[in-house]
ZAKESE-278858 format. One record per residue (C-alpha): residue in one letter; x, y, z; residue number from 0. Coordinates in steps of 0.05 Angstrom, whole numbers, plus 5000, padded with zeros to 4 digits. Layout:
('A', (X, Y, Z), NUM)
...
//
This chain:
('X', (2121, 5838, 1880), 0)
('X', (2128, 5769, 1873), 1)
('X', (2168, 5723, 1922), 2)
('X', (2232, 5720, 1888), 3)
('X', (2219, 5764, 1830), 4)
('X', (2274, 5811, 1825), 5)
('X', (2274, 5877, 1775), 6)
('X', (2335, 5924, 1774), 7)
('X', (2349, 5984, 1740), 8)
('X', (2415, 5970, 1713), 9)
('X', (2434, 6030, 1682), 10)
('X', (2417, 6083, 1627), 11)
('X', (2447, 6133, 1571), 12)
('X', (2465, 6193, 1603), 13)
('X', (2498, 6255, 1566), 14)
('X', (2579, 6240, 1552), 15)
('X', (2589, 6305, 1562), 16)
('X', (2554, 6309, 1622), 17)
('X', (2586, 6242, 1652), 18)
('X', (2656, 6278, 1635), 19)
('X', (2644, 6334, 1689), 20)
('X', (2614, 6288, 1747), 21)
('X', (2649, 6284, 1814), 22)
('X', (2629, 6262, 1873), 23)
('X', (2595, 6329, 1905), 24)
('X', (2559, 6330, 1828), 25)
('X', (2489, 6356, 1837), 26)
('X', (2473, 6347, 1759), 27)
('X', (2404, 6307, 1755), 28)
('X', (2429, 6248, 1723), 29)
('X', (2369, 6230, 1661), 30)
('X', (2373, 6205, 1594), 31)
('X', (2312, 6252, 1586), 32)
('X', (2360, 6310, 1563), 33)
('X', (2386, 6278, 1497), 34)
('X', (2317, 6272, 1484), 35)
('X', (2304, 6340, 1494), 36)
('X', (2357, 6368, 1457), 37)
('X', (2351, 6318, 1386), 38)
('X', (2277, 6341, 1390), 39)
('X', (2299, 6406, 1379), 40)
('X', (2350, 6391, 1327), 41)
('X', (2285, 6388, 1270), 42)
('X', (2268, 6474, 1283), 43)
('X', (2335, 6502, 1319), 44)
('X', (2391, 6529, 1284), 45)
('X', (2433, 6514, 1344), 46)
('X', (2493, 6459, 1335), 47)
('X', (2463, 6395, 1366), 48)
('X', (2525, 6399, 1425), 49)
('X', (2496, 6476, 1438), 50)
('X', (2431, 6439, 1446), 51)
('X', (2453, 6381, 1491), 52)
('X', (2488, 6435, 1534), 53)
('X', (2418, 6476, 1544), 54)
('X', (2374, 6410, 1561), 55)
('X', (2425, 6393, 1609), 56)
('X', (2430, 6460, 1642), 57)
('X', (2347, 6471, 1644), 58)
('X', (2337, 6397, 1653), 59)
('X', (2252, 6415, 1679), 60)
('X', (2250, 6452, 1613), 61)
('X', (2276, 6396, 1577), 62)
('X', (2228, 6350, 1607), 63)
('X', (2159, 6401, 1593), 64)
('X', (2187, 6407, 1530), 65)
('X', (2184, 6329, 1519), 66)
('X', (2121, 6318, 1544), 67)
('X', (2089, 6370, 1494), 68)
('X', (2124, 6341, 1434), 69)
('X', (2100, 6262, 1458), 70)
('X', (2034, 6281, 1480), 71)
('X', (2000, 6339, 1441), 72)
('X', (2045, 6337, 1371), 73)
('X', (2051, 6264, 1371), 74)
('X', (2119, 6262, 1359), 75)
('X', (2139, 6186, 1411), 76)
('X', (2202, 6176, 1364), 77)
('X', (2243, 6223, 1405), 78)
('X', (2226, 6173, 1467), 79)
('X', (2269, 6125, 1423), 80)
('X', (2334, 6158, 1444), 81)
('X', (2326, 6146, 1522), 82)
('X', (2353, 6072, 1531), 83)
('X', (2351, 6028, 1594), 84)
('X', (2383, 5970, 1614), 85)
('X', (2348, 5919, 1661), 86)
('X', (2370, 5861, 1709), 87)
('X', (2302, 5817, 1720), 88)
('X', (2308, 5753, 1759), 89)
('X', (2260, 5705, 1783), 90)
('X', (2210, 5710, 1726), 91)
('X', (2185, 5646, 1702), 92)
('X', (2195, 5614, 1625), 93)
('X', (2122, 5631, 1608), 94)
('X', (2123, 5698, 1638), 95)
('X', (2183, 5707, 1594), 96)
('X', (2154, 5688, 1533), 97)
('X', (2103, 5748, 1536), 98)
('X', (2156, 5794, 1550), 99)
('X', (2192, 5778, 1492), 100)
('X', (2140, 5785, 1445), 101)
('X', (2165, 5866, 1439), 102)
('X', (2204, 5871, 1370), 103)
('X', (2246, 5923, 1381), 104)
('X', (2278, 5902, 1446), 105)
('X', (2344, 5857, 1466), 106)
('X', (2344, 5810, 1512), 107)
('X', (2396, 5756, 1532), 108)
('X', (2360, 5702, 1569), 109)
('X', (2396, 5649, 1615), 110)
('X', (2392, 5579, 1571), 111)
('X', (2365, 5517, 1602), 112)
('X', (2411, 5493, 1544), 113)
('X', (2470, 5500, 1568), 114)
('X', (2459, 5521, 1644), 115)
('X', (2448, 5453, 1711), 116)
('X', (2385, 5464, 1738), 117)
('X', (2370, 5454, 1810), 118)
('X', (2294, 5456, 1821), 119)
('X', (2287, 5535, 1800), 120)
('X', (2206, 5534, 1793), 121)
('X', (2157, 5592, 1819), 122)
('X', (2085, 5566, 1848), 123)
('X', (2040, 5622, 1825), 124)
('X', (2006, 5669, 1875), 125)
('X', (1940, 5660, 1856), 126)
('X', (1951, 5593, 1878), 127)
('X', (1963, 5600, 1940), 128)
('X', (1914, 5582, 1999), 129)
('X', (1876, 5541, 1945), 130)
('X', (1874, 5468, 1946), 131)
('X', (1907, 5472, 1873), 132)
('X', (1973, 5492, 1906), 133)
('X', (1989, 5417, 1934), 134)
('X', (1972, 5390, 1865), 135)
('X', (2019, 5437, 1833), 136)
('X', (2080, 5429, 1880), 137)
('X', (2067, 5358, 1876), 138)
('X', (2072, 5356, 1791), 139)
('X', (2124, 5411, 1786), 140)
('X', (2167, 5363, 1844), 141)
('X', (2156, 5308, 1804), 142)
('X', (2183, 5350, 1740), 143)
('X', (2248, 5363, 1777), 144)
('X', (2264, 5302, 1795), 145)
('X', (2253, 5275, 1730), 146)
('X', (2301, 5327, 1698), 147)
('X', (2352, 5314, 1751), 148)
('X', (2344, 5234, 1730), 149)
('X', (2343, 5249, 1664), 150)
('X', (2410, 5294, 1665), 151)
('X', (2449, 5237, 1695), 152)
('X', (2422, 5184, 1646), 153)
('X', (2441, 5214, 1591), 154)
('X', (2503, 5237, 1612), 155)
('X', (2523, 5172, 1630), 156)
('X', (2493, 5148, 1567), 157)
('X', (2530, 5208, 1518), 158)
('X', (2598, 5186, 1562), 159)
('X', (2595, 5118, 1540), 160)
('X', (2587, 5144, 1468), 161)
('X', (2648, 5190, 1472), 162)
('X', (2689, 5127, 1508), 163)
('X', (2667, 5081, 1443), 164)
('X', (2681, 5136, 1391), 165)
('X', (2758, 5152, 1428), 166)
('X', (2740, 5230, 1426), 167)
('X', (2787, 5269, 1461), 168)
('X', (2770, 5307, 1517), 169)
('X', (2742, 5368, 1495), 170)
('X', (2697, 5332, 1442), 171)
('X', (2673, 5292, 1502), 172)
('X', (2652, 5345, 1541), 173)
('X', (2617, 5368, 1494), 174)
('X', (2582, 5308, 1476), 175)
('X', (2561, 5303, 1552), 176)
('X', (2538, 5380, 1549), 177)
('X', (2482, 5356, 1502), 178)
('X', (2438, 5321, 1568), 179)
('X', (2413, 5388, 1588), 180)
('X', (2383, 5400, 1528), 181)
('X', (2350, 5342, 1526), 182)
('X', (2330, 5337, 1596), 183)
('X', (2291, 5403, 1603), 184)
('X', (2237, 5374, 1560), 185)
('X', (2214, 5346, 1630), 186)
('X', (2220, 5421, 1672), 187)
('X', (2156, 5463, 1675), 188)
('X', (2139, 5531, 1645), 189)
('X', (2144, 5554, 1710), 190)
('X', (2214, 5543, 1714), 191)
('X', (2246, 5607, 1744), 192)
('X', (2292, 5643, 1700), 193)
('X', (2333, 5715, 1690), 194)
('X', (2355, 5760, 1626), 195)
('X', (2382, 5826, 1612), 196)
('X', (2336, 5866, 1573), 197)
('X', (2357, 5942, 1540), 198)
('X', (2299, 5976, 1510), 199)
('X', (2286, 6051, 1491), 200)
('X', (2229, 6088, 1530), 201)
('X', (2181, 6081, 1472), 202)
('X', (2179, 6007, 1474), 203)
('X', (2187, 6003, 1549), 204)
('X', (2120, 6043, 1548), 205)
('X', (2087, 5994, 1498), 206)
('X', (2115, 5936, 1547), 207)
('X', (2076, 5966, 1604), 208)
('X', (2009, 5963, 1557), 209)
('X', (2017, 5904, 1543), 210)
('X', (2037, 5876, 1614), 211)
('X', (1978, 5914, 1643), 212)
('X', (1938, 5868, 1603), 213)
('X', (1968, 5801, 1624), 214)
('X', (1925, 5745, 1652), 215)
('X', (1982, 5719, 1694), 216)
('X', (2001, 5768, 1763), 217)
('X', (2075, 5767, 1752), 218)
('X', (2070, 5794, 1681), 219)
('X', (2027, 5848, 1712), 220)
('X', (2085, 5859, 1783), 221)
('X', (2135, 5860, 1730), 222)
('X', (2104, 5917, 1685), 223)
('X', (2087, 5964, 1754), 224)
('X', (2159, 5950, 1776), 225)
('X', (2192, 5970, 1709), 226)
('X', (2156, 6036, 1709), 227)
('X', (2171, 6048, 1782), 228)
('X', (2239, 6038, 1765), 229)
('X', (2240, 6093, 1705), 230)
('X', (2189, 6139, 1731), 231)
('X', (2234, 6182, 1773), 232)
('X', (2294, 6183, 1727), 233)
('X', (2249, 6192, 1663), 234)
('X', (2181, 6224, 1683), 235)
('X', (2170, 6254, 1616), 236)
('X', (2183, 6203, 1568), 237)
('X', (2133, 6155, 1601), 238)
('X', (2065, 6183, 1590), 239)
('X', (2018, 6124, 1565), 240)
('X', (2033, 6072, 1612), 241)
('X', (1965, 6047, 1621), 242)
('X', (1924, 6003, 1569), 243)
('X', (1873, 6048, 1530), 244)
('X', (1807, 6019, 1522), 245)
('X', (1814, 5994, 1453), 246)
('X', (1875, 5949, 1480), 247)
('X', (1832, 5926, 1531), 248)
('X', (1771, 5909, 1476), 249)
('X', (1818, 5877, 1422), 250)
('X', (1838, 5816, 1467), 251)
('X', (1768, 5792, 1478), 252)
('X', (1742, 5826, 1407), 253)
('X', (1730, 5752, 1366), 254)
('X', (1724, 5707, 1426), 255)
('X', (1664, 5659, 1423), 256)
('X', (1646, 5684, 1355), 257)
('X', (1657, 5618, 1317), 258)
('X', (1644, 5542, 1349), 259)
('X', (1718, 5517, 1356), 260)
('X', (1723, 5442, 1359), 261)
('X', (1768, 5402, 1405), 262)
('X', (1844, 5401, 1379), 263)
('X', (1864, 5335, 1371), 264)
('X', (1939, 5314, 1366), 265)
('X', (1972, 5310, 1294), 266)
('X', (1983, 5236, 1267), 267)
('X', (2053, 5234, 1264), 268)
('X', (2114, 5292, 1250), 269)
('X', (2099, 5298, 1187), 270)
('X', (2041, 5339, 1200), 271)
('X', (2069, 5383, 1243), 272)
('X', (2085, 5435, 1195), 273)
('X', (2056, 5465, 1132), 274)
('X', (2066, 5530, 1087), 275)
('X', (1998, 5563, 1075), 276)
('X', (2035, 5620, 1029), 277)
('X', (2086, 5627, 0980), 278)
('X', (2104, 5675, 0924), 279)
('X', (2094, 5665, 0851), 280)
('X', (2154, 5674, 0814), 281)
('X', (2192, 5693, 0871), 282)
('X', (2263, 5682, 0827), 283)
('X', (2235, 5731, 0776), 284)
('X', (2213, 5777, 0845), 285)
('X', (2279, 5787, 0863), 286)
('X', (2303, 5789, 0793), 287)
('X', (2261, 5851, 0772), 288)
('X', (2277, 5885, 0847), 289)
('X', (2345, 5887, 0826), 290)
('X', (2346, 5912, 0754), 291)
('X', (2286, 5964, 0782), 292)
('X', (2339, 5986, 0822), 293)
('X', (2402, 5987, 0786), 294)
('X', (2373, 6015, 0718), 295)
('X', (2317, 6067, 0754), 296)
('X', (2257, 6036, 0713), 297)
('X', (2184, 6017, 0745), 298)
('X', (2172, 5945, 0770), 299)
('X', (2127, 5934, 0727), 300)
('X', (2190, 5945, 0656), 301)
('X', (2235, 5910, 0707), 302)
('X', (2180, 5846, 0715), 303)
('X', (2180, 5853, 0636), 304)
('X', (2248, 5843, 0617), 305)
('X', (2255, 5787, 0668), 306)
('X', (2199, 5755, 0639), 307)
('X', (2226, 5749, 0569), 308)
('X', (2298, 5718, 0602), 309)
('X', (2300, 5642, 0599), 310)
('X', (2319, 5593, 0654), 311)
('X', (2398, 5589, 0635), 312)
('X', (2396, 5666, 0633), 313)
('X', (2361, 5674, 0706), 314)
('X', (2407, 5623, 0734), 315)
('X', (2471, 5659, 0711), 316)
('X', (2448, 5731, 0738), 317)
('X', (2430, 5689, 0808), 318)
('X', (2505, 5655, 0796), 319)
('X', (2539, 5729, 0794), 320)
('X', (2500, 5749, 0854), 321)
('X', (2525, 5702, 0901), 322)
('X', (2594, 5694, 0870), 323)
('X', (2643, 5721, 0921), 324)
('X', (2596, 5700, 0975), 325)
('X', (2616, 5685, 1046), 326)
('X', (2584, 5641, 1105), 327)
('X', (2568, 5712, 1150), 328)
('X', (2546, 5755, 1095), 329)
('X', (2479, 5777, 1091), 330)
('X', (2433, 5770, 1020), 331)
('X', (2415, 5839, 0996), 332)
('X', (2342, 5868, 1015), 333)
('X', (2321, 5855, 0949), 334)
('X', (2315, 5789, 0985), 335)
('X', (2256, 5814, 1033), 336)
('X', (2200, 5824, 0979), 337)
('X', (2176, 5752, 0970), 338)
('X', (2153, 5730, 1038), 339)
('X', (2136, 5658, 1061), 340)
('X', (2076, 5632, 1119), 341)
('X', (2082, 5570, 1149), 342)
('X', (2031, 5534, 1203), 343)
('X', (2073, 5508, 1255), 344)
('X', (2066, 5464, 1313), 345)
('X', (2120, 5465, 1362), 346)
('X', (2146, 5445, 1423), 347)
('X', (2159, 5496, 1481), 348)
('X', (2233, 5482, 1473), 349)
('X', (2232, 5501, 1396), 350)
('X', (2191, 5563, 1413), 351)
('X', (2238, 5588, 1455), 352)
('X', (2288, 5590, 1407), 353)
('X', (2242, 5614, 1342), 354)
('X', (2210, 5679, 1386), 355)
('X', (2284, 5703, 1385), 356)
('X', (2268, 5717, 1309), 357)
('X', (2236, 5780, 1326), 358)
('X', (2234, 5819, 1260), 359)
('X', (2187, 5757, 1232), 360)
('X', (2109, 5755, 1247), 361)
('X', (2097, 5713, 1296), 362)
('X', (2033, 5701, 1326), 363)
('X', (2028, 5637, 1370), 364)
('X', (1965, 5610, 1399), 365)
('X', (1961, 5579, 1476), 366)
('X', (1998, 5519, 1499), 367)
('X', (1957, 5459, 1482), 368)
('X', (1952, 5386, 1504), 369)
('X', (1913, 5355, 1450), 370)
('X', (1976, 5374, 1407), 371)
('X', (2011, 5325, 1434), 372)
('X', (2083, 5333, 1457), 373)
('X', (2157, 5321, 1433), 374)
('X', (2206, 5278, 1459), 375)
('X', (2281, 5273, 1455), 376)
('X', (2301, 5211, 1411), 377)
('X', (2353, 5198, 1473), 378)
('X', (2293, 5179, 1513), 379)
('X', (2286, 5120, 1488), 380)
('X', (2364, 5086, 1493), 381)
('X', (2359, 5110, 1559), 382)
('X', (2304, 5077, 1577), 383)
('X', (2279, 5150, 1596), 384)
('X', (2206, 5143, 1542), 385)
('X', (2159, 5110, 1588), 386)
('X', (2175, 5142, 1639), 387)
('X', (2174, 5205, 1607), 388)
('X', (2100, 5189, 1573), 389)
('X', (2077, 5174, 1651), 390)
('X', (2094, 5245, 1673), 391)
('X', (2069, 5273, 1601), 392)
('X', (2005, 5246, 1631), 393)
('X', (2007, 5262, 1703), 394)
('X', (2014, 5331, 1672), 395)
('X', (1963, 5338, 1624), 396)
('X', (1921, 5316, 1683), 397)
('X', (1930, 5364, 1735), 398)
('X', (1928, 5425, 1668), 399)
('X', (1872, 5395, 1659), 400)
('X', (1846, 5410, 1740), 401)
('X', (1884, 5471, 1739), 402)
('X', (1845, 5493, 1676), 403)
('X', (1770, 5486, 1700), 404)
('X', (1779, 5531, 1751), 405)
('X', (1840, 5574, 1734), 406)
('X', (1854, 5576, 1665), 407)
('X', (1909, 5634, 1660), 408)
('X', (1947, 5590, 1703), 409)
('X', (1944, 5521, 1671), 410)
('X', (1999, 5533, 1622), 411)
('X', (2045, 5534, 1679), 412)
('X', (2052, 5463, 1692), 413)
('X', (2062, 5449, 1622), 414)
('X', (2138, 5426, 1605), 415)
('X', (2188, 5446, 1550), 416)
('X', (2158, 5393, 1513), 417)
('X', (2090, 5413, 1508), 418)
('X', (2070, 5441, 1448), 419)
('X', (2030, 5507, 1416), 420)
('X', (2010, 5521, 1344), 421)
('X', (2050, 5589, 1306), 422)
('X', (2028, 5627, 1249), 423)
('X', (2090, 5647, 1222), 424)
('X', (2107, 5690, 1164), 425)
('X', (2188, 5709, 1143), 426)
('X', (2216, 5745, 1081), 427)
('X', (2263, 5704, 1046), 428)
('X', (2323, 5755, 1074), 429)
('X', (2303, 5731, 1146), 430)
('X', (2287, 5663, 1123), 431)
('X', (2365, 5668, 1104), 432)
('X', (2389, 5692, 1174), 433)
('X', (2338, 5637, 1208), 434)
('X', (2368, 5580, 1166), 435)
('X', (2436, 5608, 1158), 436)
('X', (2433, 5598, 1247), 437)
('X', (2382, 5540, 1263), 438)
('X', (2407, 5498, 1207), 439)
('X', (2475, 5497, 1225), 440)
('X', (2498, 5429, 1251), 441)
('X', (2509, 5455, 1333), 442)
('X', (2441, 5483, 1332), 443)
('X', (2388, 5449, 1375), 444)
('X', (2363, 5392, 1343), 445)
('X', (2286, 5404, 1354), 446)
('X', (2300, 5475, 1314), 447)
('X', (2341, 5453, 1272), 448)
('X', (2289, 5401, 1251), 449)
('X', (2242, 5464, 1230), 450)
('X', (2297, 5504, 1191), 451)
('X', (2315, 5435, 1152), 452)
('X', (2244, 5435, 1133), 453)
('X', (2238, 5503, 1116), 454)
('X', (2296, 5510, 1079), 455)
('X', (2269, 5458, 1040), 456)
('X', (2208, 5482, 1026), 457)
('X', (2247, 5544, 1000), 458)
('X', (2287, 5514, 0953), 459)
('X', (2224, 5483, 0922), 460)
('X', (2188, 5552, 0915), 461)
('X', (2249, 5595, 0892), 462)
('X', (2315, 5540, 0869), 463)
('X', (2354, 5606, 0841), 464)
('X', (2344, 5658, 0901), 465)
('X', (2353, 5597, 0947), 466)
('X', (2418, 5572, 0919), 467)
('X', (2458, 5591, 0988), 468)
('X', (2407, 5576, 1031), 469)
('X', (2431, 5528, 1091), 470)
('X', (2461, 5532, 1158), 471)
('X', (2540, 5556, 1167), 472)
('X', (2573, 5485, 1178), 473)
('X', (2547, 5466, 1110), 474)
('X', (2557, 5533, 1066), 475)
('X', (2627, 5514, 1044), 476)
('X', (2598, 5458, 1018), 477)
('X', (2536, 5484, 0992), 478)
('X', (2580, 5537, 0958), 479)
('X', (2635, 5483, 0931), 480)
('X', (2578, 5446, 0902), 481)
('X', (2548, 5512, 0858), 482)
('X', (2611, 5540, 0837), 483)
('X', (2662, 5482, 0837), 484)
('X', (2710, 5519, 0884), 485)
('X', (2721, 5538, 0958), 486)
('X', (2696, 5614, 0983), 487)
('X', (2752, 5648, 1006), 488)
('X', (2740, 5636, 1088), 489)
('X', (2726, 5565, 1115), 490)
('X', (2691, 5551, 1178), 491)
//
């Protein structure tokens, strides 16, 4: 395993009844294999499901035979789904990170660089090692640090100077001050070290290990054989397809080098940064028709009709009724979810890390690129932080560059936070709600909150009834005063 890498098994569901009769001479094998076991059964046994958890936990090799015939020769990898693990992993870099969280279904809580000091946490990659690449990237990723710790103590001087001229009291201060971190990651690597806790049922955990098999960088690939070491011995029979089959080996590579792709260049200026390639016609009258298809039990196609023949007053006071009564944390009904919204994106490594959290969206980035230019903080330049910063931008780019010719499933690592990628992305309007409702929101990140501003607005041009609410928390009382001409019933 990698220097430093650390992977714990932090616990797992066990049976409560079974957990109730432990003691200290307990010889019980302690599995999360026998709830498994015993809901499998609840589909063709007339036994009470308690009857059933009893007699998985008292045959507990039956239990597992039993699960390995359901996953493997009926098919049946939902009952895998009840078996849940937690994990500790430490020591895993940001761009190993970003491939594990790529899984949907999993949670993870990832330490910030956002709110969390630094102190020169970067990983030099194995394959690196005894190559003359390895001085070149100790040398850049040194050079990172140190401008990150710089950078932190700029701008906190600079942000406590603001707070002294605006009289905020302490707390407002600190908080103020709290904002340099944010601002001087843009400078740290992708191979900054980092840690998260991550819970994930045995089906997904086995679709992890696929996928990590099939990494191009070694610690993605330690970290998958760890995990399964880890779970093997508690969970034999619930982990069965561990390896990549051969059509997940062939789909990576299946369109490479079909079409000539030119050399990426770097976009003019912000504003073409992002772009919607997709939205719905009629999405108002979309949601409309869901709803009375619904309510009334008639076909889309009636509901679509009677819609059609409302006029604009009359579609803007069924949209008014909706949302009356609306507050700032409740969530638009899944009506909401038919008409869906893509958008090409451009973003910065920072503002990725924040929009892969949105898990239930499609999201399909491409590889870190240079040509794309970057993003810097605007506090760069009062700080006299920008040329600096450009210098180092360079240096980088540089040694990727080196790094690439040679080594290409490594070059990404020297890239910083503000290096940027390009994201197909694609949301429903009911998770375009959640993303805006949270990135919007006046103490989210500012590079984020840049791309939920946008899209929000973009929104509100395709669908101004359905979109009526749409806007981060700190403004909803507002946005909600200024539709109805009253206060909801809880403030912020």
């Amino acid at each position: 395993m990698p220097k430093n890498l650390d992977i714990r098994l932090a616990g797992f569901n066990i049976d409560a009844d079974l957990m109730q009769s432990l003691d200290s001479g307990s010889t019980h094998t302690l599995t999360p294999e026998t709830l498994s076991a015993a809901y499998a059964r609840i589909s063709r046994s007339a036994l009470s499901i308690d009857e059933l958890r009893l007699q998985a936990r008292r045959e507990v090799a039956r239990a597992r035979q039993s699960n390995s015939r359901i996953i493997f020769s009926m098919g049946h990898h939902s009952i895998a789904e009840h078996a849940v693990f937690n994990f500790d992993i430490m020591g895993l870099s940001r761009l190993a990170m970003e491939e594990i969280e790529t899984m949907r279904l999993v949670s993870f809580t990832e330490k910030s660089q956002r709110y969390v000091r630094l102190n020169r946490d970067t990983m030099i990659p194995e394959e690196l090692s005894a190559t003359p690449l390895q001085t070149e990237f100790a040398r850049i990723t040194s050079e990172q640090n140190r401008f990150y710790a710089d950078a932190l103590e700029m701008i906190e001087n600079y942000l406590s100077a603001q707070a002294a001229a605006k009289k905020l009291d302490k707390a407002s201060a600190k908080q103020l001050r709290n904002l340099a971190k944010e601002d001087a990651r843009y400078g740290l690597p992708l191979a900054t070290r980092g840690q998260l806790g991550m819970t994930i049922n045995a089906r997904n955990l086995e679709a992890l290990l696929r996928r990590a098999a099939l990494s191009g960088l070694r610690e993605v690939r330690e970290f998958g054989r760890r995990l399964y070491e880890l779970v093997q011995p508690v969970a034999p029979s619930l982990i069965l397809f561990p390896d990549p089959s051969s059509f997940d080996r062939k789909l990576a590579h299946a369109l490479s080098g079909i079409f000539p792709v030119p050399e990426q260049t770097a976009p003019c200026d912000d504003t073409a940064l992002f772009s919607m390639v997709e939205a719905p016609r009629y999405g108002d009258d979309v949601v409309l028709s869901a709803f009375l298809s619904r309510i009334h039990g008639i076909s889309r196609n009636s509901a679509a009709g009677l819609v059609n023949n409302l006029d604009a007053s009359q579609k803007h006071s069924l949209f008014m009724k909706l949302f009356s009564g609306m507050e700032f944390f409740d969530s638009v009904p899944r009506e909401f979810e038919l008409p869906f919204f893509s958008f090409d994106l451009v973003v910065s490594a920072s503002c990725f890390a924040q929009l892969k959290r949105h898990r239930m969206a499609t999201l399909i980035p491409s590889a870190y690129d240079p040509g794309l230019g970057f993003t810097m903080p605007e506090v760069f330049s009062p700080t006299g932080l920008a040329d600096r910063f450009q210098k180092l931008i360079e240096n980088t780019n540089r040694i990727h560059k080196e790094i690439s010719a040679s080594l290409p499933a490594l070059s990404a690592y020297v890239l910083t936070n503000a290096h940027r990628r390009r994201v197909i992305l694609k949301m429903n309007l009911r998770e375009i709600f959640h993303f805006v409702r949270l990135r919007a929101d006046q103490h989210a990140q500012w590079d984020i909150r840049n791309l939920a501003l946008w899209m929000s607005g973009k929104v509100r041009e395709s669908m101004p009834l359905a979109a009526l609410l749409l806007c981060g928390k700190s403004d909803f009382v507002h946005q909600y005063e200024s539709v109805f001409h009253q206060k909801p019933q809880h403030q912020i």
